[in-house]
C-alpha positions as MATLAB code, in Angstrom:
seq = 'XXXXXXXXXXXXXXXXXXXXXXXXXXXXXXXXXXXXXXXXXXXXXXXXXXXXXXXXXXXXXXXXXXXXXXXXXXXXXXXXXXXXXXXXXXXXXXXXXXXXXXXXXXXXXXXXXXXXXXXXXXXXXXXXXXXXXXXXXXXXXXXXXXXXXXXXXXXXXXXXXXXXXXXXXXXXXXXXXXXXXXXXXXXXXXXX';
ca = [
      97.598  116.969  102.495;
      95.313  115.556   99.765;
      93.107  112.508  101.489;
      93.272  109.084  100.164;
      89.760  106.925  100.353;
      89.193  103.506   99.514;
      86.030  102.924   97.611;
      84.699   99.223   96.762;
      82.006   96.821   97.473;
      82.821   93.996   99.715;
      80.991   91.119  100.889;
      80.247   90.911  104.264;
      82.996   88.486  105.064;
      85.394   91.253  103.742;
      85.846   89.910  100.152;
      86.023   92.597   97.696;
      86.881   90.051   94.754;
      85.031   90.315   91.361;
      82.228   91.959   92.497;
      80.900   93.310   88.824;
      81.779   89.473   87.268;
      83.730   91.145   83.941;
      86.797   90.861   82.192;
      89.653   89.972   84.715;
      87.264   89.372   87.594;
      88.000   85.510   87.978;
      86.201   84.659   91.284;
      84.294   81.734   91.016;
      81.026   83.906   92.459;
      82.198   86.682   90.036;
      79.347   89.035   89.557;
      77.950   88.888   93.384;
      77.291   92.836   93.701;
      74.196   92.517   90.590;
      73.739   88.432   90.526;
      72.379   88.063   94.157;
      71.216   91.155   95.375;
      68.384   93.285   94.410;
      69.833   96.244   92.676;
      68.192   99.681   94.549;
      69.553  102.958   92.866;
      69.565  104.342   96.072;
      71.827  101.687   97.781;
      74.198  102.984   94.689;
      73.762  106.321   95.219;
      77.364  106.920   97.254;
      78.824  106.199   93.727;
      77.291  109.802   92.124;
      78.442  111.385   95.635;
      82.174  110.366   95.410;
      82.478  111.891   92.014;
      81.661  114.873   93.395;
      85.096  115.259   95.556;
      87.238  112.756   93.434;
      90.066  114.873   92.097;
      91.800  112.034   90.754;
      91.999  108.108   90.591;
      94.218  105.500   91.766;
      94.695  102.159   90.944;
      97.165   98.942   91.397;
      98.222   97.678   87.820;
      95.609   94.770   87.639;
      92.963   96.870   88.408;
      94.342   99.799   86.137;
      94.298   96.955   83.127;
      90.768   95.670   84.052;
      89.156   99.029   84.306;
      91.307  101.653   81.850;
      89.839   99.887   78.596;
      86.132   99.351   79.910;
      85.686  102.474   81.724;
      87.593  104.504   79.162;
      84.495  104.099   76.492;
      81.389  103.834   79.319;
      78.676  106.364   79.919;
      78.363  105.243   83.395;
      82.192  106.424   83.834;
      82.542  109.430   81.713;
      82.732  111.568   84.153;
      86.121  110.164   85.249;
      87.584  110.223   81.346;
      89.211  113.313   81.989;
      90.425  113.036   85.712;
      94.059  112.561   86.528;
      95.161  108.692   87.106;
      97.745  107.280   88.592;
      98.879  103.466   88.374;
     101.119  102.291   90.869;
     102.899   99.230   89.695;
     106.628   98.577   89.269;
     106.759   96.858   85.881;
     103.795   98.436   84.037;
     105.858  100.044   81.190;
     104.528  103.623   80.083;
     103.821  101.792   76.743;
     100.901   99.888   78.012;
      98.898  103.126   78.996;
      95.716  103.181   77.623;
      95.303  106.281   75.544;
      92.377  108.231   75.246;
      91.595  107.860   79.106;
      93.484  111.599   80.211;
      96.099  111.742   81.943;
      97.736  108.593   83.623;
     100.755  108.497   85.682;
     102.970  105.642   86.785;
     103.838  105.572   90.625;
     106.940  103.317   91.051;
     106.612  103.120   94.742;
     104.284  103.353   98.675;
     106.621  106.609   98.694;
     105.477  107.767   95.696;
     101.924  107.761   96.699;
     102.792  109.493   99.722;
     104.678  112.228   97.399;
     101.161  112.346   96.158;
      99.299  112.858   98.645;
     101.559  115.548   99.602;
     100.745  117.676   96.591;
      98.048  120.159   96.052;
      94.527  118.904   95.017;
      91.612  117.323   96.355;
      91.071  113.896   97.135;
      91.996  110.472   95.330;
      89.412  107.891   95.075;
      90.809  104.006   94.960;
      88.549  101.953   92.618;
      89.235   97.602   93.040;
      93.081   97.129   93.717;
      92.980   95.232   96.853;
      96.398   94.306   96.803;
      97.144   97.896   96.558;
      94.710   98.905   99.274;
      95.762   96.133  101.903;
      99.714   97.594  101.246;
      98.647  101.978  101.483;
      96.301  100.620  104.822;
      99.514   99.383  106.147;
     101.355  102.222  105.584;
      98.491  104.415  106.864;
      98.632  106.276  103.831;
      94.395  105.518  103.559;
      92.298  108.457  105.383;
      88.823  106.984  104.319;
      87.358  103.982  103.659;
      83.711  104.248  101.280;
      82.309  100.586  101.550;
      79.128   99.101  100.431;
      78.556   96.285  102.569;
      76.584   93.135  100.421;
      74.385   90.482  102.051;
      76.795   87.492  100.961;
      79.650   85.377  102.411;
      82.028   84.065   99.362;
      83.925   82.478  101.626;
      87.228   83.396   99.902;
      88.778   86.024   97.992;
      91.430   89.329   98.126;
      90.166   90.695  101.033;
      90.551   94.619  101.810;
      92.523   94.569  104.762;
      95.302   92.380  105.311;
      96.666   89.552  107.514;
      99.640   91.282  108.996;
     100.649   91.977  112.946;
     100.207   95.609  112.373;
      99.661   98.215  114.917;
      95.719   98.774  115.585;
      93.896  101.552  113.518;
      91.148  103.031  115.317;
      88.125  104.036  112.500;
      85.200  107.046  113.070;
      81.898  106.553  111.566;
      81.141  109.275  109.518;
      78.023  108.185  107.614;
      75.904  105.162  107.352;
      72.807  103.899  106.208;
      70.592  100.465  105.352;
      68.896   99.556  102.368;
      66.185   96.738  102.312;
      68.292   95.158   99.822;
      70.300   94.306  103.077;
      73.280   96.138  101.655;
      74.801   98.695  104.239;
      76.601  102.098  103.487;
      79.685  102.570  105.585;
      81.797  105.262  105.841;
      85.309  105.570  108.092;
      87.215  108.410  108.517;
      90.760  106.721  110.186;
      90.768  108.848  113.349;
      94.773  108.412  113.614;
];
């Protein structure tokens, strides 16, 4: 079975809204990952190492329409141009893939992801798409979590994990380290 890992930056009160501050990132502290931190390649560097196993990407429609036209024409994501997406959203219509940005699939459905995840392939790396995240982590259809771990408190926000009464989820440390930025690297296999 293909893994599914959760990639993002959050803020140490678990807000993982608007951290880069661009189009469709409406948080009032929009920005917080480069505004009010020191940026340290090195506290970045997990970014290079995930594109190394990604086989694919997968993304909640918001995020999908946020990212697909930036990322599509950026040097810092080329490397992903030509990876298999896949968009899970119920009302995204096929028509409002953005071309040019290989191939994209729509996933109507959690079951669909799992379908997924049941294919062949390597792993599937989920960029932004909290919404998304919080509903797969209830499912248990998340295997890893990849989280850089910022100095700040916004106080509010989408959050990463959700709310709900759900069963507990027991996490293994599989890599960490500090920077003296004060961000931390985290890294959770979900042990079952």
């Amino acid at each position: 079975m293909r893994e599914l890992v959760y990639t993002g930056f959050m803020s140490l009160d678990g807000v993982v809204d608007s951290p880069g501050g661009g189009p469709g990132e409406e948080h009032r502290s929009g920005g917080w990952v480069f505004k009010d931190v020191e940026v340290l390649p090195e506290a970045f560097a997990l970014k290079g190492e995930e594109l190394a196993e990604t086989s694919a990407l997968l993304f909640g429609r918001r995020s999908y329409e946020v990212f697909a036209p930036v990322w599509r024409d950026s040097e810092d994501h080329a490397a992903y141009k030509d990876l298999p997406k896949y968009v899970v959203s119920s009302t995204l219509p096929e028509s409002a893939l953005v071309e040019g940005w290989g191939p994209t699939t729509i996933l109507r459905s959690t079951d669909d992801v799992l379908d997924l995840k049941k294919s062949e392939g390597g792993a599937i790396f989920i960029h932004g798409s909290a919404e998304l995240a919080r509903r797969l982590s209830d499912a248990r259809l998340i295997d890893r979590y990849h989280l850089l771990v910022f100095p700040t408190l916004l106080g509010a926000g989408k959050s990463l994990f959700s709310s709900a009464d759900n069963e507990k989820q027991v996490l293994r440390l599989r890599d960490s380290a500090a920077y003296p930025n004060g961000v931390l690297k985290l890294i959770y296999e979900v042990a079952g």
